[in-house]
N, C-alpha and C positions, 0 to 999 in steps of 0.2 A: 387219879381222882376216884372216891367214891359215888356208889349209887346216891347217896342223900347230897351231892354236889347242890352249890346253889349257882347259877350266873344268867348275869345280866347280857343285854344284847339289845346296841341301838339298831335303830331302824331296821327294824325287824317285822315288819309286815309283808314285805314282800321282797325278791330278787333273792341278792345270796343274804340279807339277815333271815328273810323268813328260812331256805333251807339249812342253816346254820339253826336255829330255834331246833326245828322238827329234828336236826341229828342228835342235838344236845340232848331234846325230850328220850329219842330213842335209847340214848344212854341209861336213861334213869335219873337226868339229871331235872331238880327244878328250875325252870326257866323264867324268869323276867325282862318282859321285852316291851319296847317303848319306838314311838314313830311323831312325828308331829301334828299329823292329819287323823283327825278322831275318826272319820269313815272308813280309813284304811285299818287304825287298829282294831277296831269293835270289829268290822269284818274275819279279819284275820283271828281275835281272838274268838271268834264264835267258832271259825272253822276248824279251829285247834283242839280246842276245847269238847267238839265230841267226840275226838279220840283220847285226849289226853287229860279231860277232866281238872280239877285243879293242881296239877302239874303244870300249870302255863298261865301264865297273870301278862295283864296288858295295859299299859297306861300311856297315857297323850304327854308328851314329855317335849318340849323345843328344849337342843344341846346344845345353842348356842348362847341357851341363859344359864348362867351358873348357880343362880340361884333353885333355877326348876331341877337341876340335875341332880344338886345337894338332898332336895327335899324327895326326888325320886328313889336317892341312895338308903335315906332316912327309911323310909318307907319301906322299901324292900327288904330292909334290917329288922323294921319293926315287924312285918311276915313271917322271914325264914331264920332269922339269928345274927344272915350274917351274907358275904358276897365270894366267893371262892371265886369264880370267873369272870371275867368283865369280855366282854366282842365289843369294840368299839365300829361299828360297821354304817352307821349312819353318813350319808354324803349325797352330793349335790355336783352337778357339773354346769357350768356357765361359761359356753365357749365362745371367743371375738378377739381379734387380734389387741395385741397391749395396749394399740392407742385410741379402740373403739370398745373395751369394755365398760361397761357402767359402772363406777364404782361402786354403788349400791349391789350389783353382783360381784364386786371382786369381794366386797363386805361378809356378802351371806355366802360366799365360796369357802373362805378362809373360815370366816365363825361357824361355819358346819361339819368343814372337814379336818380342819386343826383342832381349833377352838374347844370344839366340843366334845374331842378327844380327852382332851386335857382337863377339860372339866369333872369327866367322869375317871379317868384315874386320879384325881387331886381329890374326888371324894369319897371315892373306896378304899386309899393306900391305907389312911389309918386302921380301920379294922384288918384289913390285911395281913400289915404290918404288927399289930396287937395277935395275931396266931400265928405266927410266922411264915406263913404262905402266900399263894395266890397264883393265878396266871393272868396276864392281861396279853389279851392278842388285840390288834389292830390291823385292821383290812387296809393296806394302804392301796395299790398300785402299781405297773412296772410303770405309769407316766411319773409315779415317784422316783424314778432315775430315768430315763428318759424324754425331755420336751420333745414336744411339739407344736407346729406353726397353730396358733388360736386356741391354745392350752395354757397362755400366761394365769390367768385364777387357780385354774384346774393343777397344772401341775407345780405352782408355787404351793398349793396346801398341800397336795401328794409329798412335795419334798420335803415340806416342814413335820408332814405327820410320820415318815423316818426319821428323817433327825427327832421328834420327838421320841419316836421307840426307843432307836438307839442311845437316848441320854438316861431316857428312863430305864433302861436294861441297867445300865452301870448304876443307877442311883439307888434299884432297889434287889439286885441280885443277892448281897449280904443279909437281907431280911429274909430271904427265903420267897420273894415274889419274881417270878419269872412276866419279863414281856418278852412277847415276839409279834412279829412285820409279818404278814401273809402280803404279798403282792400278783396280783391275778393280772395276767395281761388280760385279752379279749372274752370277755362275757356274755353270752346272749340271755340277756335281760332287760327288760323295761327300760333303765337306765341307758343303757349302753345298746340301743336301738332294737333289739329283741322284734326284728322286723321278717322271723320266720326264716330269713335265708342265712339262719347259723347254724349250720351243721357242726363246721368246722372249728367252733369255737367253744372256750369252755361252757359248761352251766354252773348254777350256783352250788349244787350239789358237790362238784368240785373243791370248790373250795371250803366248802361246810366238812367234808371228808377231810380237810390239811387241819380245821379247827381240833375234830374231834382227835386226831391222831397225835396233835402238838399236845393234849390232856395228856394222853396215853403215857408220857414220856417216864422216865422213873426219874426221882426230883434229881438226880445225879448232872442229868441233862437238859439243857439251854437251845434249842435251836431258835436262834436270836430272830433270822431271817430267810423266811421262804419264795420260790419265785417263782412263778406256775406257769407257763404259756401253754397256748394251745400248738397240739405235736404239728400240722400243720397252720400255712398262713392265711390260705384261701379255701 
């Protein structure tokens, strides 16, 4: 990818989208990033923004409505041209065993972490696909192959937003768009309990460094599926 790169990046306010953003910027790339929680973008985009100036746009986007998604794609088109990158990194966890979740969280588990995936490659592919490129990475999960016990939401959208990658790898390899699966085991982040006592586990920066380097790739090469753990467990 070029310096004039354009891409997008859900939830990206903070955890690994915000450092996924920040490595993209430092590429040279222009960035558009979106969160649901207007306090958290506005924040985020002020803080960006006095290093990176209008290299970095920020908009209140829910991914689990397809219609906000569309109109965010619209948008972004209508700014930069056009969407080279997509991060799909937006997610939620709602953990309880199968028979004590609330459906209303398996709801907003699935429509956030699938869902909303999907939303946003079904409305970037065509421009994409009209230049013959593209990259779409998704941040899935190692509980994307992996359960466990009061992970039924959680790791049901993890496993569907693989098998999403991987349908959509085969569906749009021929156009010249590449997807690939980052799967991060253990995080220390907000998310993922960022309770100070993670030395031992990755950070976001981690995996924002697999984003920038899967760019890197010469169009020759596909690396469909990455899978990150931390070198130790504890």
């Amino acid at each position: 990818m070029v310096e004039s790169t354009v891409a997008v990046v859900t939830g990206g306010s903070r955890g690994i989208g915000r450092a996924v953003v920040e490595a993209l910027l430092e590429e040279g790339t222009r960035v558009f990033f979106c969160s649901r929680r207007p306090e958290s973008v506005s924040r985020a985009e002020e803080e960006l923004r006095r290093e990176w100036g209008d290299a970095v746009t920020a908009a209140v986007v829910d991914v689990r409505s397809p219609d906000a998604v569309e109109e965010f794609v619209r948008s972004v088109v209508a700014d930069a041209g056009r969407i080279d990158v997509v991060v799909n990194n937006a997610g939620i966890g709602n953990f309880a065993p199968v028979d004590e979740i609330d459906p209303g969280e398996w709801r907003e588990t699935l429509e956030t972490n699938l869902s909303g995936a999907f939303h946003l490659i079904r409305s970037a592919v065509p421009g994409m696909r009209e230049r013959g490129e593209g990259w779409i990475v998704n941040i899935v999960s190692l509980a994307g192959r992996h359960p466990f016990a009061g992970g039924a939401a959680y790791n049901a959208s993890k496993f569907g937003l693989l098998g999403l990658s991987d349908a959509a790898m085969q569906d749009l390899r021929e156009d010249g768009i590449r997807v690939s699966a980052i799967l991060p085991g253990s995080v220390d982040t907000e998310f993922g309990g960022g309770d100070g006592d993670g030395a031992w586990k990755l950070v976001p920066e981690d995996v924002a460094r697999a984003v920038r380097d899967l760019l890197r790739y010469p169009e020759r090469a596909l690396p469909s599926r990455i899978e990150m753990r931390p070198t130790r467990t504890e």
